[in-house]
DRENBA-58149 format. One record per residue (C-alpha): residue number from 1; residue in three letters; x, y, z. Coordinates in Angstrom, 3 decimals, decimal comma. Example, Ala and Ser with C-alpha at 12.3 -4.5 7.8 and 13.67 -1.06 7.14 Angstrom:
<node n="1" res="ALA" c1="12,300" c2="-4,500" c3="7,800"/>
<node n="2" res="SER" c1="13,670" c2="-1,060" c3="7,140"/>
This chain:
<node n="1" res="UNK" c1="-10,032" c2="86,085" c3="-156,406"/>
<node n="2" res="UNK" c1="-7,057" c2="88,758" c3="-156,327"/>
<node n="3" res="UNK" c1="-4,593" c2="87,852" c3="-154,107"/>
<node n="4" res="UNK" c1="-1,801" c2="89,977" c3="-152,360"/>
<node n="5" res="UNK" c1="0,909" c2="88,015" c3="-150,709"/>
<node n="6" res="UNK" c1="3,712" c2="88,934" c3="-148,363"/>
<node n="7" res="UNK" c1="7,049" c2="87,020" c3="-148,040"/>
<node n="8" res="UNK" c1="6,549" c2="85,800" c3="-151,679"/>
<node n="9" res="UNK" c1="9,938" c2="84,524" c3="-152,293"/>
<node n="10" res="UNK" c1="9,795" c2="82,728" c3="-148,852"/>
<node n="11" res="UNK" c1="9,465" c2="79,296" c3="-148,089"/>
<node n="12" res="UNK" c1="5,691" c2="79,188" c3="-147,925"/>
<node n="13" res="UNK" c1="5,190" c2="82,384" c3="-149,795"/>
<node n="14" res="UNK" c1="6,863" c2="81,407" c3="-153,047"/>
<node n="15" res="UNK" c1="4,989" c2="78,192" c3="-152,924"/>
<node n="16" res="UNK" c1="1,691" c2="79,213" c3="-152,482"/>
<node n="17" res="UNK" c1="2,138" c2="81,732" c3="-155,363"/>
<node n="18" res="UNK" c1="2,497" c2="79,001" c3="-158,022"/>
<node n="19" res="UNK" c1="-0,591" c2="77,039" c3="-156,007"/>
<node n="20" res="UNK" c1="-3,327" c2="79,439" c3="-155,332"/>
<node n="21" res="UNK" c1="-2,612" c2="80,747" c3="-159,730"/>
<node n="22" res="UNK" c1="-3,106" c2="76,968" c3="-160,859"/>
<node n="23" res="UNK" c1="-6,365" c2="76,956" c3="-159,079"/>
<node n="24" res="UNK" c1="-7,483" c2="80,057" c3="-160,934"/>
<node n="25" res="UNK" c1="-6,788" c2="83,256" c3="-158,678"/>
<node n="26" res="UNK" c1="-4,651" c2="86,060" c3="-159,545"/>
<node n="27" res="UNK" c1="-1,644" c2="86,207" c3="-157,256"/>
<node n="28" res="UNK" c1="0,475" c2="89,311" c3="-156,439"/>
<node n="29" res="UNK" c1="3,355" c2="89,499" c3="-153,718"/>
<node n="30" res="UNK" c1="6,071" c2="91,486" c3="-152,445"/>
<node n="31" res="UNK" c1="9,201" c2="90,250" c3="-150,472"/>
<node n="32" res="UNK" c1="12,363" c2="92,046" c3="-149,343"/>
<node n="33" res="UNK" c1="14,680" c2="89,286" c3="-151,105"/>
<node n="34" res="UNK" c1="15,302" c2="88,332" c3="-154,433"/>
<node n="35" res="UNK" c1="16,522" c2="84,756" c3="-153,063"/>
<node n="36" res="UNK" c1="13,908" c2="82,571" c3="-153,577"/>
<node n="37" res="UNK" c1="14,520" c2="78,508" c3="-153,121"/>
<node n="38" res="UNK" c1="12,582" c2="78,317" c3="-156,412"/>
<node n="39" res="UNK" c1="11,886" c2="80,453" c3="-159,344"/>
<node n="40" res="UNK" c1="9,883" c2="83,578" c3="-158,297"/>
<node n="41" res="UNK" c1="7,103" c2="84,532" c3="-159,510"/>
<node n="42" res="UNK" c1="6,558" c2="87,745" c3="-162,254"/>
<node n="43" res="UNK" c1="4,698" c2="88,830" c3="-160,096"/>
<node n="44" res="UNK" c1="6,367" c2="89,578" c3="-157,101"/>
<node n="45" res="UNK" c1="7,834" c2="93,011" c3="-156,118"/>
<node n="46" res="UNK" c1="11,179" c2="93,791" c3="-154,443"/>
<node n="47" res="UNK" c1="9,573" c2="95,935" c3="-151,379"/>
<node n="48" res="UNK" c1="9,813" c2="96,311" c3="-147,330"/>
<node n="49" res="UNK" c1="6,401" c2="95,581" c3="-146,251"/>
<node n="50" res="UNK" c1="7,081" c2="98,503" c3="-143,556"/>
<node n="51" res="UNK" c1="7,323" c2="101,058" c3="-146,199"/>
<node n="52" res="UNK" c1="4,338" c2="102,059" c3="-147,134"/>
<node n="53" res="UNK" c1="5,994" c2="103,384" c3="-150,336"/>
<node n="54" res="UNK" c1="7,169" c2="100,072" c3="-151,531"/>
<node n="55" res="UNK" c1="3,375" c2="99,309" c3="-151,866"/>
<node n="56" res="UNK" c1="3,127" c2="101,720" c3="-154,630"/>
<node n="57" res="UNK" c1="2,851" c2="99,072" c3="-157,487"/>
<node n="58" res="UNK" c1="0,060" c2="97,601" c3="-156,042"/>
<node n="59" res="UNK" c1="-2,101" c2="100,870" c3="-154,409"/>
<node n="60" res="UNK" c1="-4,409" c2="100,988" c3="-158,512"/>
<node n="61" res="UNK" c1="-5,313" c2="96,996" c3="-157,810"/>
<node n="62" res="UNK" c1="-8,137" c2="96,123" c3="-155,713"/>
<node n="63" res="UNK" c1="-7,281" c2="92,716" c3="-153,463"/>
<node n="64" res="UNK" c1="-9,922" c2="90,339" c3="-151,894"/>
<node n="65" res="UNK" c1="-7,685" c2="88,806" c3="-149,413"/>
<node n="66" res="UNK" c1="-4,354" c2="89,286" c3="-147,892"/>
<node n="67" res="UNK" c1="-2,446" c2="86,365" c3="-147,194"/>
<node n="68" res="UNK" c1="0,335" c2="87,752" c3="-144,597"/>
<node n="69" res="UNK" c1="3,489" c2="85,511" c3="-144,653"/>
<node n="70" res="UNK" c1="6,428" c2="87,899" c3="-144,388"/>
<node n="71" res="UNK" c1="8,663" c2="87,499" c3="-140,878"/>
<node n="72" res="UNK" c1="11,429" c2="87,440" c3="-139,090"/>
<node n="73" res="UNK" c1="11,554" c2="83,563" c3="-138,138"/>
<node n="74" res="UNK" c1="15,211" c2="82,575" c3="-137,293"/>
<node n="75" res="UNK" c1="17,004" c2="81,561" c3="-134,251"/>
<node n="76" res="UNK" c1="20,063" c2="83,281" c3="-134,961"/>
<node n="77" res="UNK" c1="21,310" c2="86,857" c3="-135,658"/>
<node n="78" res="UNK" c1="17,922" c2="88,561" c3="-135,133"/>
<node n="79" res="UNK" c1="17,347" c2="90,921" c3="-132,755"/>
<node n="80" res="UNK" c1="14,695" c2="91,678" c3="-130,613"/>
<node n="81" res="UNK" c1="14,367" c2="95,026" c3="-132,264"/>
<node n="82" res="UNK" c1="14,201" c2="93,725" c3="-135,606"/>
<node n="83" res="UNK" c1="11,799" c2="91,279" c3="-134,221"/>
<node n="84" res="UNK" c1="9,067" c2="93,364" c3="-133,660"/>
<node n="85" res="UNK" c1="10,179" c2="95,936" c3="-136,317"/>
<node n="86" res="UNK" c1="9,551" c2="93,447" c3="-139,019"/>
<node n="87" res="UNK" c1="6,506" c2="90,937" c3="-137,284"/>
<node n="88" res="UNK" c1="4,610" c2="93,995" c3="-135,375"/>
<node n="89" res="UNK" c1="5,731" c2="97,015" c3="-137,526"/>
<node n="90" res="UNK" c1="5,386" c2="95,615" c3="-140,501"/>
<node n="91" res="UNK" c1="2,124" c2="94,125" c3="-139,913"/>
<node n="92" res="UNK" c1="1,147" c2="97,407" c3="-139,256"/>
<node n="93" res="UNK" c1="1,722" c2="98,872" c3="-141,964"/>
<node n="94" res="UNK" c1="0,173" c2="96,482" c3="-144,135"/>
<node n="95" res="UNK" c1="-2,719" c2="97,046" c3="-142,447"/>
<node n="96" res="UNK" c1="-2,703" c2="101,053" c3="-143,393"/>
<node n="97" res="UNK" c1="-2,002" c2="99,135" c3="-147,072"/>
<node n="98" res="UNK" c1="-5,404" c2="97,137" c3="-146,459"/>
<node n="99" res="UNK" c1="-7,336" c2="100,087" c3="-145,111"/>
<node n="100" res="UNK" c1="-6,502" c2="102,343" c3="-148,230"/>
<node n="101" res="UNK" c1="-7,537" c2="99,617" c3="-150,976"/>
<node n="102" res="UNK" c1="-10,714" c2="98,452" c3="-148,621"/>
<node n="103" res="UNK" c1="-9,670" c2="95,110" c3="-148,118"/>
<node n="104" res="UNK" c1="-11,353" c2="92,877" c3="-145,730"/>
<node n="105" res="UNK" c1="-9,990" c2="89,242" c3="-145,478"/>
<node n="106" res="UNK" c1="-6,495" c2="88,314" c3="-143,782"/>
<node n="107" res="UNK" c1="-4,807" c2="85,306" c3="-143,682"/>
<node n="108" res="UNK" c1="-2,239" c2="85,513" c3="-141,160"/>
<node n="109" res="UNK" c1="0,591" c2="83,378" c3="-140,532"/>
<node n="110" res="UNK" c1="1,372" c2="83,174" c3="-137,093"/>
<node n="111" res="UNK" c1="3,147" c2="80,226" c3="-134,917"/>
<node n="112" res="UNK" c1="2,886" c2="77,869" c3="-132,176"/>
<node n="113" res="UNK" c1="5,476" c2="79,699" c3="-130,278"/>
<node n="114" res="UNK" c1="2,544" c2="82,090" c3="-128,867"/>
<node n="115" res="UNK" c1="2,529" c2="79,330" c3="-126,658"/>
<node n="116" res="UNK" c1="5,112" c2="78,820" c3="-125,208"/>
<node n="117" res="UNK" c1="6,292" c2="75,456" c3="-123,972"/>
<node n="118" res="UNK" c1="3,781" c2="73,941" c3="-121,068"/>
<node n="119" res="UNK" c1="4,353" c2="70,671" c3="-120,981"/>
<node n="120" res="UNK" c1="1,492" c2="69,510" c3="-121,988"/>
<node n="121" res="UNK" c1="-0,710" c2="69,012" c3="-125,001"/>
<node n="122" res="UNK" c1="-2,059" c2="73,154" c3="-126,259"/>
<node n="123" res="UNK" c1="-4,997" c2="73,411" c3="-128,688"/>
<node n="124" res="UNK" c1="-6,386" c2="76,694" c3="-129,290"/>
<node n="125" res="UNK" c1="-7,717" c2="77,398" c3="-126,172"/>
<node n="126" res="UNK" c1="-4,351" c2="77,110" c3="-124,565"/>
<node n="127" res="UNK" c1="-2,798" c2="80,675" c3="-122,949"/>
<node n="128" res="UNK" c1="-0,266" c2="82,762" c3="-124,451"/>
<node n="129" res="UNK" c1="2,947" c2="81,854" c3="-122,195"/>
<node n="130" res="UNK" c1="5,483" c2="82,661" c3="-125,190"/>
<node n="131" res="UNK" c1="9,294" c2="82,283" c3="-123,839"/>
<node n="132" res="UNK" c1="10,715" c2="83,672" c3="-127,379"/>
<node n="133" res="UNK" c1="10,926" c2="87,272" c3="-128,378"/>
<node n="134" res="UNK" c1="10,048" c2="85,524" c3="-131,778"/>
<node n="135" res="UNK" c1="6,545" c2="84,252" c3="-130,088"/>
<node n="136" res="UNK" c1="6,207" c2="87,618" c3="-128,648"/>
<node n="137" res="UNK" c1="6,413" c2="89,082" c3="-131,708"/>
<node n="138" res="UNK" c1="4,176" c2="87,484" c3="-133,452"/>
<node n="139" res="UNK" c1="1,636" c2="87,617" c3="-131,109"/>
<node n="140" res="UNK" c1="2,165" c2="91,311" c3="-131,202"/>
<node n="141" res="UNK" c1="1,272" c2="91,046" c3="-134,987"/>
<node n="142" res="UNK" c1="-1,783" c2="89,000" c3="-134,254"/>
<node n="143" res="UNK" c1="-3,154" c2="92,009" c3="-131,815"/>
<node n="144" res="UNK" c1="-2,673" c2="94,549" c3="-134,306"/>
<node n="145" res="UNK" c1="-4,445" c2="92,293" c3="-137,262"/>
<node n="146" res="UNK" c1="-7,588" c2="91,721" c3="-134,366"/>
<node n="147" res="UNK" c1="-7,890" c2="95,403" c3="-133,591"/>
<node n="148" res="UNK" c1="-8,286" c2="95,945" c3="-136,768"/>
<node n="149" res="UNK" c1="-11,044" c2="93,450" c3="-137,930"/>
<node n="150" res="UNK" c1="-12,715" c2="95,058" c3="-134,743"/>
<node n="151" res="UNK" c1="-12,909" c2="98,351" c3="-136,336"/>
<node n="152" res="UNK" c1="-15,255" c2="96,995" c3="-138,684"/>
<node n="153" res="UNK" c1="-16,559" c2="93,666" c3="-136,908"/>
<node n="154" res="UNK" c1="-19,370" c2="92,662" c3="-139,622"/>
<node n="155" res="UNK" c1="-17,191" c2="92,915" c3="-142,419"/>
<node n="156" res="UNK" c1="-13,340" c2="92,305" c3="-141,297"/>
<node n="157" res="UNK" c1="-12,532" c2="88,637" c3="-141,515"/>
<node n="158" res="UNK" c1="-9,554" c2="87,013" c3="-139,927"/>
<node n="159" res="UNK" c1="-7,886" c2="83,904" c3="-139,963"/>
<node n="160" res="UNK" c1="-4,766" c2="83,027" c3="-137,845"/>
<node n="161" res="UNK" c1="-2,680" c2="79,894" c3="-138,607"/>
<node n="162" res="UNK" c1="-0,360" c2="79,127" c3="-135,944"/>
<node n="163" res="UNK" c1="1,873" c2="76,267" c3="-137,512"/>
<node n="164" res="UNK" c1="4,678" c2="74,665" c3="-135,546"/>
<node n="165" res="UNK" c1="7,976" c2="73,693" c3="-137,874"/>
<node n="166" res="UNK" c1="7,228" c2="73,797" c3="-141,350"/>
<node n="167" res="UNK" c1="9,534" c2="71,175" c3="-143,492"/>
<node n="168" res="UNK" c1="9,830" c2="70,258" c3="-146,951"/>
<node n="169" res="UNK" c1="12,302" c2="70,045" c3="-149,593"/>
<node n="170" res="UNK" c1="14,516" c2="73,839" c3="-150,066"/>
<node n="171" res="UNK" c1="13,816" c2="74,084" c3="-146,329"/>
<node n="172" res="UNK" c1="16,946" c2="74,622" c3="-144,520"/>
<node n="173" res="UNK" c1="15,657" c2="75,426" c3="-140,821"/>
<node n="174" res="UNK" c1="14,924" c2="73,126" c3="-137,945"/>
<node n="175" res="UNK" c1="14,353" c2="69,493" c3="-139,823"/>
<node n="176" res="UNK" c1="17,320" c2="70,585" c3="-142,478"/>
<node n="177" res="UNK" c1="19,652" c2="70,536" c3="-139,536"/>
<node n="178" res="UNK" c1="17,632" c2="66,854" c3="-137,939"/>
<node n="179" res="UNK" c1="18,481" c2="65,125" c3="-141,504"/>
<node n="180" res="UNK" c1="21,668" c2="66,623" c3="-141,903"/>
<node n="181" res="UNK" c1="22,803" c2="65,496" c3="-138,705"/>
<node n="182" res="UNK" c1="21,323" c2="62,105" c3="-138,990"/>
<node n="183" res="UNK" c1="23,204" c2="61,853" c3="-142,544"/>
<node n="184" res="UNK" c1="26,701" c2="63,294" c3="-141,503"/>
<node n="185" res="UNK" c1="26,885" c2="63,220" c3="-137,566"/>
<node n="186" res="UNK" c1="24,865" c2="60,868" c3="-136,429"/>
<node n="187" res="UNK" c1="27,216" c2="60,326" c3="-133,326"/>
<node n="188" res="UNK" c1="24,585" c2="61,293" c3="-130,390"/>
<node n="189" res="UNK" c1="21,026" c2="62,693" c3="-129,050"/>
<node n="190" res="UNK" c1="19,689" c2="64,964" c3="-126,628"/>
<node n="191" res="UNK" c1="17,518" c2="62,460" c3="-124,248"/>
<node n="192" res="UNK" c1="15,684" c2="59,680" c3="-124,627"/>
<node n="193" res="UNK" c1="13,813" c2="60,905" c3="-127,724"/>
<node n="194" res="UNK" c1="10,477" c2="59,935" c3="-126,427"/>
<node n="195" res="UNK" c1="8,854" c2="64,085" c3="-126,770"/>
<node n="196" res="UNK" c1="6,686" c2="64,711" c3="-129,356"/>
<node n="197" res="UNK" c1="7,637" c2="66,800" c3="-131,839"/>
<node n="198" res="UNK" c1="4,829" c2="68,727" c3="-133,775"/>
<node n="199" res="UNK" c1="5,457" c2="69,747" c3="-137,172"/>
<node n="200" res="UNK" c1="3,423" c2="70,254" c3="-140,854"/>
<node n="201" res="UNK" c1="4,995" c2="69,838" c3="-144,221"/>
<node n="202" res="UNK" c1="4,480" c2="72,585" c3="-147,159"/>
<node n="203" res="UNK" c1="2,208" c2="70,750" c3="-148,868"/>
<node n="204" res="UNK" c1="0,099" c2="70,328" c3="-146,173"/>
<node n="205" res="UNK" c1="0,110" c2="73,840" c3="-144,705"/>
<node n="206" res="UNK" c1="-0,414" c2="75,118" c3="-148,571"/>
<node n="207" res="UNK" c1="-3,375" c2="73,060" c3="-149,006"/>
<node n="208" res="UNK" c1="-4,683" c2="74,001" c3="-145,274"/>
<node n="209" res="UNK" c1="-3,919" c2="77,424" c3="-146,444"/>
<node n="210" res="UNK" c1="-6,225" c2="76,766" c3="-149,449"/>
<node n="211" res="UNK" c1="-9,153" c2="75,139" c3="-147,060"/>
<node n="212" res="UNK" c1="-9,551" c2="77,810" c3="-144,906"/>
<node n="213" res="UNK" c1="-10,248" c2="80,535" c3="-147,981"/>
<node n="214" res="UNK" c1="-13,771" c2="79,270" c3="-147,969"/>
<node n="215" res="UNK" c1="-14,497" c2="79,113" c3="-144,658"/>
<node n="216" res="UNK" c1="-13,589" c2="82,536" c3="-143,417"/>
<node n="217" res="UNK" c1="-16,700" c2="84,841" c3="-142,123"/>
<node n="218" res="UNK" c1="-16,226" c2="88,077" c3="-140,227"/>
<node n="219" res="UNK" c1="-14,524" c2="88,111" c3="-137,014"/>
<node n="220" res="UNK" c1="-11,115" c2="86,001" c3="-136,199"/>
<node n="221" res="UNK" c1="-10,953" c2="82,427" c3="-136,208"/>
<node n="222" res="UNK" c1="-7,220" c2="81,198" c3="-134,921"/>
<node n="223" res="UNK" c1="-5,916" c2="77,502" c3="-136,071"/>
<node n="224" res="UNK" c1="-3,223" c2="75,199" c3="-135,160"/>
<node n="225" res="UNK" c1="-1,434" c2="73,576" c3="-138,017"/>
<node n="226" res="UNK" c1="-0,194" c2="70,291" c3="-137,540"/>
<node n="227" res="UNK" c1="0,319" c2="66,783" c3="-139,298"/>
<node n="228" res="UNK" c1="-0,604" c2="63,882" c3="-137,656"/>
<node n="229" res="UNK" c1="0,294" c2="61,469" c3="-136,124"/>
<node n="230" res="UNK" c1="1,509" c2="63,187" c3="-133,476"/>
<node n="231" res="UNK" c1="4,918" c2="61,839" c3="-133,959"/>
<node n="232" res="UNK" c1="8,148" c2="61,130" c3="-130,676"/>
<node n="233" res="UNK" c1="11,780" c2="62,803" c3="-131,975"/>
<node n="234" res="UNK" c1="12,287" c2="58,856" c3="-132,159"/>
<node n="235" res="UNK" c1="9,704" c2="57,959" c3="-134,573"/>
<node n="236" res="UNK" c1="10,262" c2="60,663" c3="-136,774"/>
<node n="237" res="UNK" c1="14,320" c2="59,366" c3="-136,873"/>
<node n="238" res="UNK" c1="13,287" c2="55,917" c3="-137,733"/>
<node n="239" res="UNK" c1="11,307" c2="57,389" c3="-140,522"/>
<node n="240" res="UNK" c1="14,675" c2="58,858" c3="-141,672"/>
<node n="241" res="UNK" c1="16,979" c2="56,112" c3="-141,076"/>
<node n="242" res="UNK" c1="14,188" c2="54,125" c3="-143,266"/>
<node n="243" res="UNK" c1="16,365" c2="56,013" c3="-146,231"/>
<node n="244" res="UNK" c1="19,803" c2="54,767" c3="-147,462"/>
<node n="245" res="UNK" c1="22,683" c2="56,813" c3="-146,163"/>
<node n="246" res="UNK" c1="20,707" c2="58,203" c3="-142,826"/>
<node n="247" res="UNK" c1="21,663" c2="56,373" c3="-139,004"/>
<node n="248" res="UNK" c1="19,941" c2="56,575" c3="-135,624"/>
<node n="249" res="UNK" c1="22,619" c2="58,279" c3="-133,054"/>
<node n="250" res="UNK" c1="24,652" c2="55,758" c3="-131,577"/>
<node n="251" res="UNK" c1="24,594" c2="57,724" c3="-127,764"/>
<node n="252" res="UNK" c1="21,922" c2="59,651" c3="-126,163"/>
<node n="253" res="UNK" c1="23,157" c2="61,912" c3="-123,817"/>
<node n="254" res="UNK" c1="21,401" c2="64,084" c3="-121,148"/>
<node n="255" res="UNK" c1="20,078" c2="67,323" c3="-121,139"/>
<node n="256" res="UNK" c1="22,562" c2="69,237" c3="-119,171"/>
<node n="257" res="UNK" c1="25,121" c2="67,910" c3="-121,030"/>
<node n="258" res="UNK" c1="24,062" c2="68,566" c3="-124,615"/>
<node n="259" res="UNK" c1="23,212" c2="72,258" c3="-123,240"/>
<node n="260" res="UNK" c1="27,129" c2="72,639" c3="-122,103"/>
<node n="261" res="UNK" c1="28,263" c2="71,281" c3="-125,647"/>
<node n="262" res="UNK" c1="25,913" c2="73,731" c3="-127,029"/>
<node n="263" res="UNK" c1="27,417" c2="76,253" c3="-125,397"/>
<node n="264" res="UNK" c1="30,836" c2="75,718" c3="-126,281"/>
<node n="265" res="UNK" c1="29,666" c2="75,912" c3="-130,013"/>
<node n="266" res="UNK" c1="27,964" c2="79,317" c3="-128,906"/>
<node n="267" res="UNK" c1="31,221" c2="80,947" c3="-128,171"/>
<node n="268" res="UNK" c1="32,919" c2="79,521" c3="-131,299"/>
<node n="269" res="UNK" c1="29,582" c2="80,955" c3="-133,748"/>
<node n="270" res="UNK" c1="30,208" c2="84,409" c3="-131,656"/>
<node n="271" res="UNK" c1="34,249" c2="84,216" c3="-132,665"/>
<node n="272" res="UNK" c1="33,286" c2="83,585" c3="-136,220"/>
<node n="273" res="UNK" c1="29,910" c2="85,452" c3="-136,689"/>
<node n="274" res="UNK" c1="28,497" c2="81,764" c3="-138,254"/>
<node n="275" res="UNK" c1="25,651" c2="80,172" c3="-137,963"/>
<node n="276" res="UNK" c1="26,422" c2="76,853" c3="-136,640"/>
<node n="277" res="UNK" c1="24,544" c2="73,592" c3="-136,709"/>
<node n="278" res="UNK" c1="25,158" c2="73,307" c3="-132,972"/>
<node n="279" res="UNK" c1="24,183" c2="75,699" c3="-130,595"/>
<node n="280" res="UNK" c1="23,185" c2="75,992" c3="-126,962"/>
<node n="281" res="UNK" c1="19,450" c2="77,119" c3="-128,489"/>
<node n="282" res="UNK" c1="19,389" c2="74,436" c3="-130,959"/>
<node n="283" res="UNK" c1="19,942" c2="71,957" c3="-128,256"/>
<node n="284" res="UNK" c1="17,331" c2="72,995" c3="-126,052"/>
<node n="285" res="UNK" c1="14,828" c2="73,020" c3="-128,893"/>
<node n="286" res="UNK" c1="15,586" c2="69,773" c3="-129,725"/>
<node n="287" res="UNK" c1="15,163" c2="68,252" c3="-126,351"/>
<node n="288" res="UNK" c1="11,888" c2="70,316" c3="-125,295"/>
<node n="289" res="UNK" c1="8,641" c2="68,816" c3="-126,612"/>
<node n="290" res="UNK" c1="6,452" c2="70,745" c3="-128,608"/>
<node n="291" res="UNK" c1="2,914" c2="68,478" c3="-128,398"/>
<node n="292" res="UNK" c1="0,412" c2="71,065" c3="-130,008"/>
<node n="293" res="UNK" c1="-3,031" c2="69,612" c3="-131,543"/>
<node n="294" res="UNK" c1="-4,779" c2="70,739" c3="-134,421"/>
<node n="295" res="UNK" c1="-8,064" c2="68,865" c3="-134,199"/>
<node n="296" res="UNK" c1="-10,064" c2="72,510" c3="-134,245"/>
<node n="297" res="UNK" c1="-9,164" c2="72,772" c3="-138,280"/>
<node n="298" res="UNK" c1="-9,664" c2="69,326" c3="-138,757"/>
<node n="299" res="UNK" c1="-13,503" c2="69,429" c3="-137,311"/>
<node n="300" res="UNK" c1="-14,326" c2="72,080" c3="-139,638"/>
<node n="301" res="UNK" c1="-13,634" c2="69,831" c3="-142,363"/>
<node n="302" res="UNK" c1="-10,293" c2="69,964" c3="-143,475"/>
<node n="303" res="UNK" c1="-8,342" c2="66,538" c3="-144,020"/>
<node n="304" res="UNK" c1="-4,727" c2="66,346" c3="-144,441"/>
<node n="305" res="UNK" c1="-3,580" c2="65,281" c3="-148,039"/>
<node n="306" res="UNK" c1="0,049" c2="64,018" c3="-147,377"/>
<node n="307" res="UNK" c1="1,484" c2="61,671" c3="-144,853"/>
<node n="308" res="UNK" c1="4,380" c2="62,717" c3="-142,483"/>
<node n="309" res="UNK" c1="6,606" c2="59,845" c3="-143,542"/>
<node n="310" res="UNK" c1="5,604" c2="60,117" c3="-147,637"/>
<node n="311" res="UNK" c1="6,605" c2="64,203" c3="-146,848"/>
<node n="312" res="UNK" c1="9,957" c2="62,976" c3="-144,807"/>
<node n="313" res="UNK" c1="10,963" c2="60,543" c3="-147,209"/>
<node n="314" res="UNK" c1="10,675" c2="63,593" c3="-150,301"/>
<node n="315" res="UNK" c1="12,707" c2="65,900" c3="-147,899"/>
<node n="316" res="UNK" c1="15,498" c2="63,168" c3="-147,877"/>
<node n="317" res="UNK" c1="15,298" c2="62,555" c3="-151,744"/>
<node n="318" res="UNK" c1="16,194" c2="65,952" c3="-151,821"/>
<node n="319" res="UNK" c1="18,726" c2="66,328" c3="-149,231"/>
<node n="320" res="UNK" c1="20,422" c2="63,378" c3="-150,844"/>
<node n="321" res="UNK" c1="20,336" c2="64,809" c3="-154,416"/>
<node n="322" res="UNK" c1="21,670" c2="68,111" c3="-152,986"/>
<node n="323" res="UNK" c1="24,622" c2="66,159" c3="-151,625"/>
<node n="324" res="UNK" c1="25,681" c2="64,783" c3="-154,904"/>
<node n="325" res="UNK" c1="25,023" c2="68,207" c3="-156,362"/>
<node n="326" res="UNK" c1="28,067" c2="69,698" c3="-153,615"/>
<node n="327" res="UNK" c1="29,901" c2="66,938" c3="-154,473"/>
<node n="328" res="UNK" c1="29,857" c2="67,318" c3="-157,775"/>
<node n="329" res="UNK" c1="30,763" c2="70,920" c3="-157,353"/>
């Protein structure tokens, strides 16, 4: 199968590159960075997937699937503007790409965050009460992928993957900061710790990734993507502290009052224009629970290779290793 691939220098992106050519298919991708957390691959173009012009390299190639990655994910320094410019606009736009080459499979990575946060467990059939203009956003992208497999409805095929945080070693988002903390700060916690806390490692969401290639049929088929056991902030910090150089915090403290800490930090990352571990944002994340289920993917067949804690306990290898490596520098 020929493969086109957007974000492929990103987290997921770069990885599934290297995956989907060692089990035979011929993978091309384009990515607006040349920073890559691993070597990228020959055969990824420096492009803006909202030029259509930066498609050029690829417009004599015929594609049998799409597998849309490409985003603006991060809680800091985005606007809303470049939000949607990059997860709505630029999704369209690769769909004019898809149109003019005839291609009829997508693979689109979406998020949890369509969701909102409901207190209370959300499968698939949950409603779309997002609270971020990053959810928004991405639900926007997911409308303009389903009108378009509804221009053709017997031959467009969709599949939406909404993962929740995606961790792994060269990952330095939302469980980067949870094991960093835990290694150099482990001085206190928002709560009692006892929210769940969804999240999938690379490995797994690569190999999910990989599943659902066989199983897609026309129309749209929308999946969580999350590892179980469906894991409290606790448990996943005992897994952690199960690792030499890692602690459990020593206070937990309450909501409200992580939240005004937070926001002292928020003033001090305006002053300096940094992105601080701290934040008001960061602190509310951490304290809200995020219980999605994924047992729709998993009753079609698919069965998670790799253990949270086996995935956890490679993340901290890493993060140790790249300690030394600072050190050492």
């Amino acid at each position: 199968m020929n493969i086109f691939i957007t974000g492929s220098n990103g987290f997921v992106g770069s990885r599934l590159m290297y995956f989907l050519e060692n089990k035979g298919h011929s993978v091309y991708g384009i990515d607006n960075s040349v920073v890559c957390t691993i070597t990228p691959h020959p055969n990824t173009e420096l492009g803006d997937i909202r030029n259509i012009e930066d498609y050029a390299p690829f417009m004599r190639m015929t594609f049998d699937l799409i597998i849309h990655c490409a985003a603006s994910k991060h809680d800091f320094g985005i606007s809303e503007e470049e939000y949607f410019s990059n997860n709505k606009y630029g999704t369209e736009v690769l769909i004019q790409f898809a149109e003019a080459l005839g291609i009829k499979q997508i693979i689109y990575y979406s998020t949890v965050s369509v969701y909102g946060h409901q207190n209370k467990s959300c499968d698939e059939t949950a409603d779309y009460l997002s609270n971020t203009v990053y959810g928004d956003s991405k639900l926007a992208g997911e409308r303009v992928i389903n009108i378009w497999q509804q221009k053709d409805p017997l031959n467009h095929s969709v599949v939406t993957l909404r993962p929740s945080v995606i961790f792994g070693p060269h990952n330095f988002a939302n469980m980067y900061n949870l094991i960093n903390q835990m290694y150099k700060f482990p001085w206190f916690m928002v709560g009692k710790g006892d929210h769940i806390k969804s999240m999938i490692s690379l490995e797994n969401i690569v190999d999910l990734t990989y599943f659902v290639m066989d199983k897609m049929t026309p129309g749209v088929q929308n999946f969580n993507c999350i590892d179980k056991p469906y894991l409290t902030v606790w448990e996943l910090m005992k897994i952690i502290t199960a690792n030499q150089g890692f602690k459990l915090p020593k206070l937990k403290i309450p909501f409200k009052c992580a939240v005004a800490i937070g926001k002292f930090f928020d003033i001090i990352g305006k002053i300096t224009k940094k992105d601080l571990p701290i934040n008001s944002d960061r602190m509310i994340k951490f304290a809200t629970p995020t219980d999605y289920r994924a047992e729709k993917i998993r009753e079609l067949g698919y069965v998670q290779k790799y253990s949270i804690e086996n995935e956890l306990n490679r993340t901290c290898e890493w993060y140790l290793k790249l300690q030394k490596a600072k050190k050492r520098s």
